[in-house]
C-alpha positions, -999 to +999 in steps of 0.1 A: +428+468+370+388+468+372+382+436+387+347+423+398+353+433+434+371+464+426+350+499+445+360+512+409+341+487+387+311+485+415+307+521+408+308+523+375+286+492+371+260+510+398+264+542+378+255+529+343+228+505+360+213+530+379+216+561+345+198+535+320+172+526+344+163+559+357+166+573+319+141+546+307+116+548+339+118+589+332+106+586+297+081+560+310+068+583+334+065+614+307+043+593+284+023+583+311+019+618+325+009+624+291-019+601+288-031+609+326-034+652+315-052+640+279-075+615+295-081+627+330-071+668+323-045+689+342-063+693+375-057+654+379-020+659+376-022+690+399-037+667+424-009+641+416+018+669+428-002+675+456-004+643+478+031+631+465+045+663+485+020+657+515+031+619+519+064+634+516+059+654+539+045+626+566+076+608+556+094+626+583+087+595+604+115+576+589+139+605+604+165+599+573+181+575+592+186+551+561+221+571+556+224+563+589+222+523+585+241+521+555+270+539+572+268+513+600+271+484+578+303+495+559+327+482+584+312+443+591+302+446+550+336+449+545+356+427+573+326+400+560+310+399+597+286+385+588+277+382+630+275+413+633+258+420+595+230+402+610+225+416+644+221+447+627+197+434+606+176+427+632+176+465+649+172+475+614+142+457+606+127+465+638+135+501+636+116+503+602+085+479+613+085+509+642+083+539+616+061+524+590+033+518+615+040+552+625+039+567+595+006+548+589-008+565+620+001+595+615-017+596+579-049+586+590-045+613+619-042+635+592-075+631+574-097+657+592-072+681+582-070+667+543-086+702+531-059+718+547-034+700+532-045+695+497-064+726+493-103+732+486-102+725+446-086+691+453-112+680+479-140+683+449-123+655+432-146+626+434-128+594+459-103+619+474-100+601+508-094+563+491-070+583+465-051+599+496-054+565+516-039+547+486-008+571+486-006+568+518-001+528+519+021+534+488+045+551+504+040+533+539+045+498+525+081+502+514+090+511+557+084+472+562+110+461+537+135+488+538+156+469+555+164+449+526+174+481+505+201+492+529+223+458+532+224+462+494+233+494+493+259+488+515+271+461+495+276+486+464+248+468+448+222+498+440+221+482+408+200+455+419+175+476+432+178+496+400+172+464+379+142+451+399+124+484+400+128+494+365+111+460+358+084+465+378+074+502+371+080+492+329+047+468+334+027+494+362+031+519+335+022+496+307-012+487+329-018+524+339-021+534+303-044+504+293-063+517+323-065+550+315-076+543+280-097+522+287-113+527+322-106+565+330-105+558+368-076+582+389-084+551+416-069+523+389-043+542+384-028+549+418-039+511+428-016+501+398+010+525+417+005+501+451+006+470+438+039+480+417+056+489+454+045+462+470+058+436+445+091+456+437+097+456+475+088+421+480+113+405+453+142+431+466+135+411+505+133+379+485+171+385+467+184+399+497+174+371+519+189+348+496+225+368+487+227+370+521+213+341+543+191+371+558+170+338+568+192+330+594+183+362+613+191+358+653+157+361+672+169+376+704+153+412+713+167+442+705+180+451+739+199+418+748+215+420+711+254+429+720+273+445+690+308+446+686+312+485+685+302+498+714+299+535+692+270+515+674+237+526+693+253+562+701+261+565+665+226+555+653+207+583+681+234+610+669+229+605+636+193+598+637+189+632+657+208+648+630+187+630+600+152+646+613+170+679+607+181+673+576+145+654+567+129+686+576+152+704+554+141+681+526+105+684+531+097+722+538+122+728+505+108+700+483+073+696+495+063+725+508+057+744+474+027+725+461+012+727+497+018+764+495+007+766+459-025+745+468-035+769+491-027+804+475-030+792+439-058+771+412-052+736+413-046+739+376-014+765+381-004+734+405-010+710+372+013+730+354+041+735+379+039+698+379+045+692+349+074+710+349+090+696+383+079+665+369+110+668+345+133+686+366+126+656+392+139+631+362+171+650+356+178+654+394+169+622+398+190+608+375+221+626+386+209+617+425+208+581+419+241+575+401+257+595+426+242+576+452+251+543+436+288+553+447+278+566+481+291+528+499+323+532+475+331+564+490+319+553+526+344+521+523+371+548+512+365+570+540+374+537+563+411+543+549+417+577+565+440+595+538+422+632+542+441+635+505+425+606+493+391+621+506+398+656+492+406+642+458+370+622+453+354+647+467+371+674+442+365+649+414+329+638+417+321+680+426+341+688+389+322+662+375+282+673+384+294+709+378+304+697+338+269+681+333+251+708+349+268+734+334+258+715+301+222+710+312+215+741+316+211+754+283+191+723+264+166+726+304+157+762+296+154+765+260+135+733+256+111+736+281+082+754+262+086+733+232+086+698+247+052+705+273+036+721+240+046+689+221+037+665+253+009+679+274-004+715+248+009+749+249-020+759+275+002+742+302+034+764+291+046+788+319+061+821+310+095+831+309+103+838+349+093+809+362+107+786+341+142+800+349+136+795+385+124+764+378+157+753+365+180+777+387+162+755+415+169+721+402+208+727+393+212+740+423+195+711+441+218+689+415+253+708+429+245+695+465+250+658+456+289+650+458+286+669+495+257+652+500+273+622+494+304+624+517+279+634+546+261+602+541+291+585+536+311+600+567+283+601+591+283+639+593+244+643+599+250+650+640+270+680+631+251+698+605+216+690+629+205+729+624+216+739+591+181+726+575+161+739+601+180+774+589+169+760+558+131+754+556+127+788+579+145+809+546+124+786+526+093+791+541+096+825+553+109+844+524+080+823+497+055+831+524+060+868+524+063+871+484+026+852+483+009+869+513+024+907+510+035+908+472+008+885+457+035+869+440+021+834+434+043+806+421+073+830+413+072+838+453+073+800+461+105+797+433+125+823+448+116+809+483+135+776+476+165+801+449+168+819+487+170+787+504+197+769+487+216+801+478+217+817+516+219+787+534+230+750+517+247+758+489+279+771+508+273+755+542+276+717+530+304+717+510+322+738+535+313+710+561+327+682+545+363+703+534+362+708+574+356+671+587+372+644+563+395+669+539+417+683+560+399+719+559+418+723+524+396+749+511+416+766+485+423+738+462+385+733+466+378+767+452+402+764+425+380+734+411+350+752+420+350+784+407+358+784+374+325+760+368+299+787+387+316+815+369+302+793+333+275+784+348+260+822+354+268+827+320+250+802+310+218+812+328+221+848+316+222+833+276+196+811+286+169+837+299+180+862+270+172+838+243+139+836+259+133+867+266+142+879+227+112+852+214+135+838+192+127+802+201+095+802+209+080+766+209+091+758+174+109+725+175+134+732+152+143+765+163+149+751+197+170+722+185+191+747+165+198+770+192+207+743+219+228+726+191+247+751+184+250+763+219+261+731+234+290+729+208+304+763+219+300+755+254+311+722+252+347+736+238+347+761+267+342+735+293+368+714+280+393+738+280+382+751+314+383+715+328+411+697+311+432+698+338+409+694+360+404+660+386+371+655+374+382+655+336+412+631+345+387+604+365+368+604+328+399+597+308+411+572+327+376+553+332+370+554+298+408+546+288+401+515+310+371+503+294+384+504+262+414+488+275+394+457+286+371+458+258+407+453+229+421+425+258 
């Protein structure tokens, strides 16, 4: 039965919270990308990519350790310790209050070195040290009230978060098009940007101090606090350790292309790559958040101990991104050069290549969640501690020698990141959590698996030929044709691929309950 306090119906209500809110804010943030390249031009939205990947990139202060937290709070979430809920609290909110001024430091250390970062094109831009600064507190501003985000993640109630935000970046992006209209200023706009974080993060703190008496706080210092677990401080350094690898991972993967690009490349090449991640970034997104939104369902399962049990979710939500990526893949390529022709001209259209590494990149980023998931959930970050430093050195390395040796430009920094997740991630983190919590039951794993990347291929392959052959090109109806038609036979082969499958059994029976409640 799905009742309120069911892990089942928190899920699926953080799931369709989470999809619809992202979904909207995505299409929000397309039209407003729109109106920022028509009224400001493309190397304004280069810039944009830019200093989001260099904040990203001083982000490593916060040493991923937010994981960390939310996996400390399952147990006392769900024995209702609410004791020892609030002694965490307290070295949470601390910890944070330590990294955000940190991170604050560490930016404004960084402004001699700005031209490095950013490139010389972008340091011609008119107010480029109160634009960076403004990023800066942006991102820096949300450290002080993290804190707030993790007891309600905890608490499977992501959806919360999703409501509140969504709000709050609807009327930011309402105001940044008035002000781009109207006023033309880059500054407005990423002010607009500050003041939405600062009020989405102070009425998330507001909810959670009320839900959960988070006023009540105990005052004593962190070193006299006494917690029930005595694993609780070894657990947080482990992991923590184990988070700054995987945080460098992230950054040198994610970040590390436009800084690369900004530095080899024109800032308008940078524009366009943008533009293009921009989208990418909403789809992965999308999937990334509603798979996070079950991350505290799977952490309170993992509190059972049934390695069968943990196999099966695992196996489920892993069948589950495969079907959707396997059916994104074809509508992602195909439409690409039809829907930036239609949103931001067919000057900012990249050719064939890289737009197929483009998507390669981001499906492959998208198959990393479910393991992703159980990591967070489990703990695991101690253990794989050197897997992303393996990571960003493939990264790194390989797009460094494609731009420097082979003049390769932003094909060398795609195939960089393909190397990346291919030689390194792709195999390593799923292998990790079969090992830890599933009882190191790897065939029935690969039986699941396979069958999905074998489709998958296929449907890259029919993807770049159709671009290759012209056929498409970026007529609207030719593109809608195509993908229609496509998804149809592809969506009859995945069905009887997957009918049997785990993933295609957790569907039936969520949406066999649904129904069930909606006739009662």
């Amino acid at each position: 039965m799905l009742g309120k306090n069911s892990r089942l119906y928190n899920s699926i209500l953080n799931v369709g919270t989470t999809a619809m809110a992202t979904l909207f804010t995505m299409l929000l943030s397309i039209v407003v990308r729109a109106f920022l390249n028509r009224n400001l031009g493309t190397n304004y939205v280069g810039l944009t990519g830019i200093l989001t990947s260099v904040i990203t990139s001083l982000s490593i202060t916060d040493l991923g350790i937010d994981s960390v937290f939310i996996y400390l709070l399952y147990k006392p979430m769900a024995d209702r310790n609410t004791d020892e809920i609030g002694k965490l609290m307290v070295l949470f909110k601390r910890v944070y209050m330590w990294i955000g001024t940190f991170f604050l430091l560490l930016g404004v250390i960084c402004v001699p070195f700005l031209k490095y970062l950013v490139g010389a094109q972008a340091m011609r831009i008119p107010n480029i040290h109160l634009i960076f600064f403004l990023y800066l507190l942006n991102t820096g501003i949300s450290y002080f009230f993290a804190a707030y985000r993790v007891i309600l993640n905890a608490d499977q109630k992501y959806y919360i978060i999703a409501r509140i935000t969504f709000l709050t970046t609807f009327v930011t992006n309402f105001l940044q098009i008035i002000g781009l209209l109207l006023i033309k200023s880059f500054v407005l706009y990423v002010t607009l940007l500050l003041l939405s974080t600062i009020a989405t993060n102070l009425i998330i703190g507001s909810v959670s101090i009320k839900r959960y008496g988070l006023r009540k706080l105990p005052r004593e210092r962190i070193n006299n606090i006494k917690f029930e677990n005595d694993e609780t401080i070894p657990t947080l350094i482990h992991n923590t350790i184990g988070g700054i690898s995987n945080k460098l991972g992230v950054i040198f993967v994610n970040s590390s292309d436009n800084i690369m690009l900004a530095n080899f490349e024109t800032l308008r090449i940078v524009g366009m790559y943008s533009n293009y991640l921009m989208i990418t970034n909403g789809v992965s997104s999308l999937l990334s958040k509603m798979i996070a939104s079950v991350t505290a369902s799977v952490g309170n399962l993992g509190s059972e101990g049934n390695e069968g049990k943990n196999l099966t979710t695992f196996v489920k939500l892993t069948t589950i991104i495969n079907f959707l990526v396997i059916m994104a893949v074809i509508p992602m390529s195909l439409f690409f050069g039809t829907f930036i022709n239609i949103w931001v001209g067919g000057k900012n259209i990249l050719p064939v290549v890289p737009t197929i590494l483009i998507t390669l990149n981001c499906l492959l980023a998208v198959i990393r969640y479910p393991a992703l998931t159980f990591i967070d959930a489990f703990g695991l970050q101690w253990i794989q501690r050197w897997k992303s430093i393996v990571e960003s050195a493939v990264n790194v390395g390989v797009a460094l020698i494609l731009l420097i040796v082979f003049k390769m430009g932003l094909n060398g920094v795609l195939l960089g990141t393909l190397c990346s997740n291919l030689l390194v991630v792709n195999w390593y983190e799923p292998f990790l959590v079969l090992r830890e919590v599933c009882g190191r039951r790897y065939r029935q794993y690969l039986a699941e698996v396979i069958p999905a990347f074998a489709l998958f291929i296929g449907a890259v392959l029919f993807s770049l030929v159709v671009l290759m052959s012209g056929v498409i090109g970026i007529s609207l109806w030719r593109s809608l044709v195509v993908i229609v038609i496509s998804e149809a036979i592809l969506l009859t082969i995945v069905y009887f691929v997957f009918r049997n499958s785990l993933g295609m059994e957790l569907i039936t029976s969520i949406f066999g309950r649904f129904f069930k409640r909606r006739t009662v």
